[in-house]
N, CA, C and O atoms as a GROMACS GRO file, in nm:
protein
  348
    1UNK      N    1  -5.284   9.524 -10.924
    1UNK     CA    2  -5.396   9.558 -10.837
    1UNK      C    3  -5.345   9.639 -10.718
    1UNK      O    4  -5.232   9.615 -10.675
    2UNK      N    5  -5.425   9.738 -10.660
    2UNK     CA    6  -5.366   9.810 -10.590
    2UNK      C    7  -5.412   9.815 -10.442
    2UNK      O    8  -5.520   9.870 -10.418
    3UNK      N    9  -5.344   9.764 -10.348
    3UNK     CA   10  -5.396   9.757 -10.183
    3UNK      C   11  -5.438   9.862 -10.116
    3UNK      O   12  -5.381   9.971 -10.124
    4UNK      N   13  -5.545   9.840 -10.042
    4UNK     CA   14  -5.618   9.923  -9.947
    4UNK      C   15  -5.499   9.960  -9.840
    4UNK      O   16  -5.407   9.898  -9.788
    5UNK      N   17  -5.539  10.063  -9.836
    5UNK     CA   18  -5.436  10.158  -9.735
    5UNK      C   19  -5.454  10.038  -9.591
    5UNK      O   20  -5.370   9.984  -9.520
    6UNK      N   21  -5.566  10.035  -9.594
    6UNK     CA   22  -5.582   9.923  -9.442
    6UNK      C   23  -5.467   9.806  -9.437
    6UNK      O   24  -5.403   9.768  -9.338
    7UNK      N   25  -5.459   9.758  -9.575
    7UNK     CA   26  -5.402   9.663  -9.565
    7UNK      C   27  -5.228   9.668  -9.587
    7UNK      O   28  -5.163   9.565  -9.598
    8UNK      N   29  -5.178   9.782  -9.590
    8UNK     CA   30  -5.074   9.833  -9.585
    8UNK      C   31  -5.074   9.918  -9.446
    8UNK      O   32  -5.000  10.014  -9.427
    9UNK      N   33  -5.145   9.880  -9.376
    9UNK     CA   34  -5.118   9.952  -9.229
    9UNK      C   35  -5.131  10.076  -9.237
    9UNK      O   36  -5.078  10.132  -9.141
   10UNK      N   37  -5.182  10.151  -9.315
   10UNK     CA   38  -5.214  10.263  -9.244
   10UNK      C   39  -5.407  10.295  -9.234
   10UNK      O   40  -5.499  10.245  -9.298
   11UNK      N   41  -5.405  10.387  -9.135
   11UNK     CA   42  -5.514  10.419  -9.083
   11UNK      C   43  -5.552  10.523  -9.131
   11UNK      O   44  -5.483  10.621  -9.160
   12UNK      N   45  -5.691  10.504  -9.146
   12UNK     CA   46  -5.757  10.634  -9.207
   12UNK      C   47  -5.840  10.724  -9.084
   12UNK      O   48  -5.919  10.678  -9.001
   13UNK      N   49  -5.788  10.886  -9.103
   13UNK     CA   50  -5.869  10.963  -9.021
   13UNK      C   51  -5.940  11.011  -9.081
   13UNK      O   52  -5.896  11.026  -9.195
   14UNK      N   53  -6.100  11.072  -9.058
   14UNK     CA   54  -6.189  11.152  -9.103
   14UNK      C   55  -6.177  11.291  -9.088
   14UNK      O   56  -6.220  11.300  -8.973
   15UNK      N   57  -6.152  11.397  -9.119
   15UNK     CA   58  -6.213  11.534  -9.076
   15UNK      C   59  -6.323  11.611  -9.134
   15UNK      O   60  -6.389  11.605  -9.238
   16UNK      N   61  -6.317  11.671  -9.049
   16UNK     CA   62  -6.474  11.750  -9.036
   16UNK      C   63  -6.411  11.862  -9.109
   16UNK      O   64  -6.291  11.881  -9.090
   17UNK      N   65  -6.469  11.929  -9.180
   17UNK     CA   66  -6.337  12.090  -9.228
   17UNK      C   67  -6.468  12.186  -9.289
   17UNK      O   68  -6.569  12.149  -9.348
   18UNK      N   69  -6.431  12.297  -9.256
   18UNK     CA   70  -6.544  12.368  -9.288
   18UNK      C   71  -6.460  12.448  -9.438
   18UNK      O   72  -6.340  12.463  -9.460
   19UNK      N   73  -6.607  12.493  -9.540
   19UNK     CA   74  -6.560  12.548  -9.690
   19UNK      C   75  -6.520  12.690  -9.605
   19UNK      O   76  -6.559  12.733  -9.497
   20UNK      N   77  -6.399  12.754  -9.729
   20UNK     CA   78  -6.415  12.856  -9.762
   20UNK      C   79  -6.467  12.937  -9.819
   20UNK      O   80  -6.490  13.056  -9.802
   21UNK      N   81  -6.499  12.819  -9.934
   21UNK     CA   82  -6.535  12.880 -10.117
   21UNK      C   83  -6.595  12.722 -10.092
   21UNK      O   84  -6.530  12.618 -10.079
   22UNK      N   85  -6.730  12.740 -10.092
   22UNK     CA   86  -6.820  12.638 -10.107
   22UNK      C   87  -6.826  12.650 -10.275
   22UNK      O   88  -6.762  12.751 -10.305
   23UNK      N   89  -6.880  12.583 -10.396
   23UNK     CA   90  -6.828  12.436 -10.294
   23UNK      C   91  -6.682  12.361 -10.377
   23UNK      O   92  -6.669  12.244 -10.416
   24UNK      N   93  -6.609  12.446 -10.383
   24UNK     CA   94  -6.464  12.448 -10.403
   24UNK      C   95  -6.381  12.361 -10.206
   24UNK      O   96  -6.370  12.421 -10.099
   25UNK      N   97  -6.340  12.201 -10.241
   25UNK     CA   98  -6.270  12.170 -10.078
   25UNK      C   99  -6.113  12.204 -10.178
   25UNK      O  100  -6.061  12.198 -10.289
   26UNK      N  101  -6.098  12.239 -10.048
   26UNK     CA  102  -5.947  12.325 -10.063
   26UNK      C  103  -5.848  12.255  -9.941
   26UNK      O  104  -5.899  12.237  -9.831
   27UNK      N  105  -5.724  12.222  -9.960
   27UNK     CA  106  -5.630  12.173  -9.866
   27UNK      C  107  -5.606  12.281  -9.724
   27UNK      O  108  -5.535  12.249  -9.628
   28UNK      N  109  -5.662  12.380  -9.733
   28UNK     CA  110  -5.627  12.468  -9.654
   28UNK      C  111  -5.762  12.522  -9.561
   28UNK      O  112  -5.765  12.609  -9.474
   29UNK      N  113  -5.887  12.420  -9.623
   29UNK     CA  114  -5.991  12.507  -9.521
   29UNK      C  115  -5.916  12.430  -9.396
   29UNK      O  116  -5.814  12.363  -9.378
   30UNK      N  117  -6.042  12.485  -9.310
   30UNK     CA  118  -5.999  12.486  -9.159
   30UNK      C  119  -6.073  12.353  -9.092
   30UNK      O  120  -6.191  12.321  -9.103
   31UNK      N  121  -5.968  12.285  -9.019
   31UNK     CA  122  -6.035  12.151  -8.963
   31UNK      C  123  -6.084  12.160  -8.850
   31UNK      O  124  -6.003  12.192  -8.764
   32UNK      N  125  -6.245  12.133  -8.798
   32UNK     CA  126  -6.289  12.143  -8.731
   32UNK      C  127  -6.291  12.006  -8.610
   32UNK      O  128  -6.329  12.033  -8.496
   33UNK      N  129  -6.249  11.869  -8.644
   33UNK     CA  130  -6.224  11.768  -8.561
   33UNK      C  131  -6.213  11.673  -8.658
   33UNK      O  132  -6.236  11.674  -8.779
   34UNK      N  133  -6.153  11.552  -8.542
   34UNK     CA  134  -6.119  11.498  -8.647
   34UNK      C  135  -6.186  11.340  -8.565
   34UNK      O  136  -6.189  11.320  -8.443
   35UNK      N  137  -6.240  11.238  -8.686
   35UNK     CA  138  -6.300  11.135  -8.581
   35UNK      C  139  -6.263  10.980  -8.691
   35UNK      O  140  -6.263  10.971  -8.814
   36UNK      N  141  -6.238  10.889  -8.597
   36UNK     CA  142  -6.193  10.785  -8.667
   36UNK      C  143  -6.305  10.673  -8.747
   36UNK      O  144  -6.284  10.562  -8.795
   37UNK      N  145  -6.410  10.743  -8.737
   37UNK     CA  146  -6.495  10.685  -8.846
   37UNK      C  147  -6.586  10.747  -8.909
   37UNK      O  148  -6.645  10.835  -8.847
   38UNK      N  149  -6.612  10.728  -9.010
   38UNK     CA  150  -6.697  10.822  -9.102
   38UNK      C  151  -6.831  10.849  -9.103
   38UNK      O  152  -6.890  10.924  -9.180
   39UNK      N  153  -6.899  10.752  -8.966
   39UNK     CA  154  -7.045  10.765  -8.926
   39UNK      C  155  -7.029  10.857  -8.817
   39UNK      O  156  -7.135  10.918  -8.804
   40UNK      N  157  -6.942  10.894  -8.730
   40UNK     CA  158  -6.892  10.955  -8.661
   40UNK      C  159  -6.914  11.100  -8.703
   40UNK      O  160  -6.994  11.189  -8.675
   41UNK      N  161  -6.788  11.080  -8.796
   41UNK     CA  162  -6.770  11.233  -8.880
   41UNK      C  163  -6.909  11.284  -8.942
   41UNK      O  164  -6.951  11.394  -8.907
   42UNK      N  165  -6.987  11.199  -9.040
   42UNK     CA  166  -7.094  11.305  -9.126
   42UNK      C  167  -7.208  11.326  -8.953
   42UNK      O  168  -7.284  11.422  -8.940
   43UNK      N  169  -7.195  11.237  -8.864
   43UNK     CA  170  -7.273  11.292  -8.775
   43UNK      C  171  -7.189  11.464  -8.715
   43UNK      O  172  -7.246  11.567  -8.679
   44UNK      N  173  -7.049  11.436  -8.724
   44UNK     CA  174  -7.004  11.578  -8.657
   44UNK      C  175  -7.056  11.703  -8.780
   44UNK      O  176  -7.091  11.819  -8.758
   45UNK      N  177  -7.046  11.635  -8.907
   45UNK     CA  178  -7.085  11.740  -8.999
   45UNK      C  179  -7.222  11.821  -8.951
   45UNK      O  180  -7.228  11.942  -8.929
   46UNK      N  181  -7.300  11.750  -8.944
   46UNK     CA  182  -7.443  11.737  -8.905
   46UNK      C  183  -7.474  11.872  -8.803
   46UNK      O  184  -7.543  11.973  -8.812
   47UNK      N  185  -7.360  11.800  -8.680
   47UNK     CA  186  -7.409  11.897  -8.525
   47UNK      C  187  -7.309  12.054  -8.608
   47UNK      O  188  -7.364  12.161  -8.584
   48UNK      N  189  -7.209  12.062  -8.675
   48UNK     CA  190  -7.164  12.198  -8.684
   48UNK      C  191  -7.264  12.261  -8.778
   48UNK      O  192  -7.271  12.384  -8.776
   49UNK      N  193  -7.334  12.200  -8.852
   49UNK     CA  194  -7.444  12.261  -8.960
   49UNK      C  195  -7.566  12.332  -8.858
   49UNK      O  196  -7.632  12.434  -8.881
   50UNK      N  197  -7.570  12.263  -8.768
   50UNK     CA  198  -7.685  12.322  -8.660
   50UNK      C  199  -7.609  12.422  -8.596
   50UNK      O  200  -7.678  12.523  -8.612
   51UNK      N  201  -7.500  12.458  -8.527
   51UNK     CA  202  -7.440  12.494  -8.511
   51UNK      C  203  -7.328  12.612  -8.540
   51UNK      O  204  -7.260  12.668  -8.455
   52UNK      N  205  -7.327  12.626  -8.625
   52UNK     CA  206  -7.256  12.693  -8.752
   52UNK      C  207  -7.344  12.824  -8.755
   52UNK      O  208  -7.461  12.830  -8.717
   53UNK      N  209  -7.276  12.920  -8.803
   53UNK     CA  210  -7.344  13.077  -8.857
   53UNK      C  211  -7.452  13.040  -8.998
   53UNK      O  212  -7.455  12.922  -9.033
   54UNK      N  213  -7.534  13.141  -9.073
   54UNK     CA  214  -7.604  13.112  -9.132
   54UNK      C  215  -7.515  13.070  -9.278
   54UNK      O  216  -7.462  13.179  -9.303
   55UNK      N  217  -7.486  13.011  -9.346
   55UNK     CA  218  -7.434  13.019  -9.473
   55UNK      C  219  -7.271  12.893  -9.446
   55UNK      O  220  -7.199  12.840  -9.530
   56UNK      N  221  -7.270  12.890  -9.327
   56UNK     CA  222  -7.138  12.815  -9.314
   56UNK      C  223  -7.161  12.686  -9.357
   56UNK      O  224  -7.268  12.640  -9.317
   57UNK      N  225  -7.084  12.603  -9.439
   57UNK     CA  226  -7.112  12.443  -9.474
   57UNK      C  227  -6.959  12.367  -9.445
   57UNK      O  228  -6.840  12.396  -9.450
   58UNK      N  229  -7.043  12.257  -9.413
   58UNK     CA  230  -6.884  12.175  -9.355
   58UNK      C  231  -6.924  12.064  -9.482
   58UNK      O  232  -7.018  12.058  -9.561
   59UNK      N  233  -6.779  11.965  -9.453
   59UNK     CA  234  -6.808  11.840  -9.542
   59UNK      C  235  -6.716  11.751  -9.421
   59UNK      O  236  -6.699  11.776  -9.301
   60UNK      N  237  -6.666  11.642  -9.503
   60UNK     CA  238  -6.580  11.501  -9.449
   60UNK      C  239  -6.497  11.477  -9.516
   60UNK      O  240  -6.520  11.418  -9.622
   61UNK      N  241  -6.373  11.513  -9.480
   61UNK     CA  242  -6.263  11.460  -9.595
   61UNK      C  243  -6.185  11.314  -9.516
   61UNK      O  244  -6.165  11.301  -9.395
   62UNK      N  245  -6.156  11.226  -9.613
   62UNK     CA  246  -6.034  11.087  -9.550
   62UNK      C  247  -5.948  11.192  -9.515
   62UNK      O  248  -5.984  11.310  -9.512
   63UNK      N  249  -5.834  11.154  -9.489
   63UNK     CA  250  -5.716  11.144  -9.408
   63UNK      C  251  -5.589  11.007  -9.419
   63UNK      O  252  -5.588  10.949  -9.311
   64UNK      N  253  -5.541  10.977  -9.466
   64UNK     CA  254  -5.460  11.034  -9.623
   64UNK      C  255  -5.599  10.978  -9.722
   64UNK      O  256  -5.648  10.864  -9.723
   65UNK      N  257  -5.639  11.090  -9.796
   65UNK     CA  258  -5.685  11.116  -9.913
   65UNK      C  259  -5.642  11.068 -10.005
   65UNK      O  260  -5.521  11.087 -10.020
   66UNK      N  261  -5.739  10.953 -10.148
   66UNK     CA  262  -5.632  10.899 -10.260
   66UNK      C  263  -5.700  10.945 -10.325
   66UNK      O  264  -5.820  10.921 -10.311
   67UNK      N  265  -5.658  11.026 -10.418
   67UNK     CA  266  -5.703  11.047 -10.563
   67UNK      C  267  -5.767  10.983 -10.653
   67UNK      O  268  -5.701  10.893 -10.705
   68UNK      N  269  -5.818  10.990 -10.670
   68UNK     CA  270  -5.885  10.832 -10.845
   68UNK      C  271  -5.904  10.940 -10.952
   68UNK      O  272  -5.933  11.058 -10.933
   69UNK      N  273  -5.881  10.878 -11.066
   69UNK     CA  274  -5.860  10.944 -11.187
   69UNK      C  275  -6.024  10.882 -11.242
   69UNK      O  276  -6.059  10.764 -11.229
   70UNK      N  277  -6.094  10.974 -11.293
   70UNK     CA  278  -6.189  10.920 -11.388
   70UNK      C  279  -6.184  10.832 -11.494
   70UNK      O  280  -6.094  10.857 -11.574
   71UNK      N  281  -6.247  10.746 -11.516
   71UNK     CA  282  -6.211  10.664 -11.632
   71UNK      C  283  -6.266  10.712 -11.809
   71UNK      O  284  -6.368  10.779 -11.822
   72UNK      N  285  -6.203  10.678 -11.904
   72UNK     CA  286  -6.256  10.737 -12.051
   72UNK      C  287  -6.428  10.757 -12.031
   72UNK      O  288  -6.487  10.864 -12.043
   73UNK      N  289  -6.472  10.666 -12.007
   73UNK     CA  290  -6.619  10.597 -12.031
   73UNK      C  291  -6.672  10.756 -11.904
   73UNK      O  292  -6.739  10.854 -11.939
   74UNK      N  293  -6.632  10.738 -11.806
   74UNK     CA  294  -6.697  10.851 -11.679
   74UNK      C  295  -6.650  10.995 -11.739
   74UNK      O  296  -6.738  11.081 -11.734
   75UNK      N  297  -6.538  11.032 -11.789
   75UNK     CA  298  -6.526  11.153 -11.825
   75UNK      C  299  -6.611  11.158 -12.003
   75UNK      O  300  -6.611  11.260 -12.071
   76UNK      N  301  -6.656  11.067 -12.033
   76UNK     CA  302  -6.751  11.100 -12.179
   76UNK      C  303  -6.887  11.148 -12.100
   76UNK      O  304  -6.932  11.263 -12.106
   77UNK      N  305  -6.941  11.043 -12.026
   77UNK     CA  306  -7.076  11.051 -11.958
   77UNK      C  307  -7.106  11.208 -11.870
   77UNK      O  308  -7.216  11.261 -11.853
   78UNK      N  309  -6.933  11.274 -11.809
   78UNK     CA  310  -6.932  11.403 -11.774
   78UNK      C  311  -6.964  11.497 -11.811
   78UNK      O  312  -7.032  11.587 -11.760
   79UNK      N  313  -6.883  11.477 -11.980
   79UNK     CA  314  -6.905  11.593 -12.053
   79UNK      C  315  -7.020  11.607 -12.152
   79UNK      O  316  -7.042  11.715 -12.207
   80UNK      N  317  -7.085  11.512 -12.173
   80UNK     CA  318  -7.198  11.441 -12.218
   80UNK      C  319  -7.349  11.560 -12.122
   80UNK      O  320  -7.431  11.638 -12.171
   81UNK      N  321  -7.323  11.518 -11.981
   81UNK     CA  322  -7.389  11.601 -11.876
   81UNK      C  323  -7.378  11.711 -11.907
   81UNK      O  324  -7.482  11.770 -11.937
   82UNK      N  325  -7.217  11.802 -11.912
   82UNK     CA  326  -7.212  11.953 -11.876
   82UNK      C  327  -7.288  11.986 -12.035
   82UNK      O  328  -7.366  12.080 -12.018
   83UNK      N  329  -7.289  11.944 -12.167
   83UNK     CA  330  -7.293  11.993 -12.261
   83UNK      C  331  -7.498  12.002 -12.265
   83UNK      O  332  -7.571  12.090 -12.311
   84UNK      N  333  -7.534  11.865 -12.195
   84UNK     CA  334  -7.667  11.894 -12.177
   84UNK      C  335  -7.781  11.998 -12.067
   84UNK      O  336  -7.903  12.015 -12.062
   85UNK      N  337  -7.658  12.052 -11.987
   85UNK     CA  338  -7.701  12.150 -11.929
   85UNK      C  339  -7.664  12.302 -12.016
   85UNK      O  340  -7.739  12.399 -12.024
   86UNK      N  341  -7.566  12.294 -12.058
   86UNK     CA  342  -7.584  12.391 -12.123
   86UNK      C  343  -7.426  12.451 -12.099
   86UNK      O  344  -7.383  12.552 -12.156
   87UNK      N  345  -7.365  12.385 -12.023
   87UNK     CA  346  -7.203  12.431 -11.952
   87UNK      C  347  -7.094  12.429 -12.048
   87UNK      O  348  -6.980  12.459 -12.013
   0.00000   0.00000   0.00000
């Protein structure tokens, strides 16, 4: 079983980061702030969306970021989706 970062002491930061290539998040867009909780952050998302030029989109990324792998069952139900759209 695998422990929550919390419980291994480390702390999670939020950032605010605006796309380059919406809606591709990329390690390299640009971080706009950074806030230690995530009601915090989608509110900062929020004020740069008002804020922001016409077309600009932000999101919320963690801070260290963990990966999860899809499981058999979620990647059938995926491709299940793309094939019923037509992808």
């Amino acid at each position: 079983m695998k422990k929550s970062l919390a419980s291994r002491g480390v702390e999670k930061v939020y950032l605010v980061k605006k796309y380059k290539n919406f809606p591709v998040k990329e390690d390299n867009d640009q971080v706009m702030k950074e806030y230690n909780k995530v009601k915090e952050a989608a509110q900062g998302v929020k004020y740069y969306s008002r804020r922001g030029l016409l077309g600009e989109r932000f999101y919320v990324m963690d801070k260290p970021h963990e990966h999860k792998e899809a499981t058999e069952k979620q990647d059938k139900q995926w491709s299940q989706a793309l094939k019923s759209c037509g992808l």
